[in-house]
N, C-alpha and C positions, 0 to 999 in steps of 0.2 A: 453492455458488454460485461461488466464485470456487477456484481452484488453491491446492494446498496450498503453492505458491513465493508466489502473492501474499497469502496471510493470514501466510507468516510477514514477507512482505518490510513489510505493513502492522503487523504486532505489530514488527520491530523499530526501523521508524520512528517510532513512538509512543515506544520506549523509548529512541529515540539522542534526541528529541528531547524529553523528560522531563528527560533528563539537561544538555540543551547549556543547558535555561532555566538552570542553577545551573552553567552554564559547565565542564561536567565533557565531559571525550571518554571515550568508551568503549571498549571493543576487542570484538573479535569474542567472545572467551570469556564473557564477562561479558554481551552481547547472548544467547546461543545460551542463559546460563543461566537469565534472567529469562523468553523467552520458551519455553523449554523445545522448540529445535529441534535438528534436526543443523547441529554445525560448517561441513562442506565445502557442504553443501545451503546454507547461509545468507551463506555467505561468497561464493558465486554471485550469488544476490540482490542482498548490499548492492553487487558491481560494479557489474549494471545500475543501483541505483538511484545510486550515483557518478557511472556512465556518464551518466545522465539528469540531475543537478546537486543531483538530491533530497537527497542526503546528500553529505558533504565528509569524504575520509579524507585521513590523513595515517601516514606509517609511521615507525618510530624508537624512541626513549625519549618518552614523552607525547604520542606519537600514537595516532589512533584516529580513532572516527567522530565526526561533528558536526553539526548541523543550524547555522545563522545562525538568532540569534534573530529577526531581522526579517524572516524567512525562514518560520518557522514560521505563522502565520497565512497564508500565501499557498498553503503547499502542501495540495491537494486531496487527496481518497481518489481522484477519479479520476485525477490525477497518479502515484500509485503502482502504481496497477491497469493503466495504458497502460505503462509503462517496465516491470513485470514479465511482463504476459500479453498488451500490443496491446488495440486496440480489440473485440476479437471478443466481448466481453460485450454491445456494443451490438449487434453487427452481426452476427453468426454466428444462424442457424436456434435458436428455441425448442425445436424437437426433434430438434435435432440434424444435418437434413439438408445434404445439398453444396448444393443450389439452393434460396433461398429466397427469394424477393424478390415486389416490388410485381406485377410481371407475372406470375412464376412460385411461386405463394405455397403453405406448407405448409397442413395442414389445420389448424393452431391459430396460424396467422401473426395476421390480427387480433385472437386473442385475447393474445398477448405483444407486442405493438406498445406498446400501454399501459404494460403492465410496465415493458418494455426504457426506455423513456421515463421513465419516475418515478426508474428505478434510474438514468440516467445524470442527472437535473438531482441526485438524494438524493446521488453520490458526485461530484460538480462542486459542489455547495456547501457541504462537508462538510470544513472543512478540521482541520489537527493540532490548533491551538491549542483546538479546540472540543474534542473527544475527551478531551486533556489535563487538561480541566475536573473531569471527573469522577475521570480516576486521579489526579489533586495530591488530592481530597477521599478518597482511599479509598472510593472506590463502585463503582470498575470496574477490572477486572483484565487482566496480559496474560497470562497462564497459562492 
């Protein structure tokens, strides 16, 4: 469903922001470990998500990544998903085609209309701190 840059850039915002609730910054090594991605591929990512204010780095001796706790609650899944891949989950053809719209519709356009709709209010009100929930209890993993 989504790119393999946006499931890691969503695993390692879960795990920068796991870590900032107990005020810890992380470094790229240490992200790339937990969610088991490539280094350079991930260190691409978290710019854009930098770029976009999602995450906060800093470089030196005890720097790294960070989420703002008051910060976390606010940030969406479709916040991550727009800043790594654009809107084109909502907006791009169900099967794929260049032209697909209201006037000029694929043949399974009303039937992913619905979809494309559930998915974008389920990743619009879908934020960190809910996610969170479950890996602070050990029920859900980012591996």
């Amino acid at each position: 469903m989504f790119s393999k840059a946006c499931e890691y850039g969503i695993k390692a915002t879960l795990f920068i922001a796991h870590r900032s609730e107990k005020n810890q910054r992380v470094s790229l090594k240490s992200i790339t470990e937990a969610i088991n991605s490539p280094e350079a591929f991930t260190a691409k990512i978290l710019q854009k998500l930098a770029r976009n204010k999602i995450v906060h780095s800093s470089k030196g001796p005890g720097g790294g990544f960070r989420i703002e706790k008051d910060e976390i609650d606010q940030i969406t899944l479709s916040d991550i998903v727009i800043a790594i891949d654009g809107d084109q989950i909502y907006t791009s053809c169900g099967l794929g085609m260049e032209e697909c719209s209201e006037e000029a519709p694929c043949p399974a356009h009303e039937k992913f209309k619905p979809i494309k709709e559930s998915l974008r209010i389920t990743l619009e009100s879908t934020n960190l701190k809910e996610l969170m929930e479950d890996i602070n209890k050990g029920l859900t993993f980012l591996k």
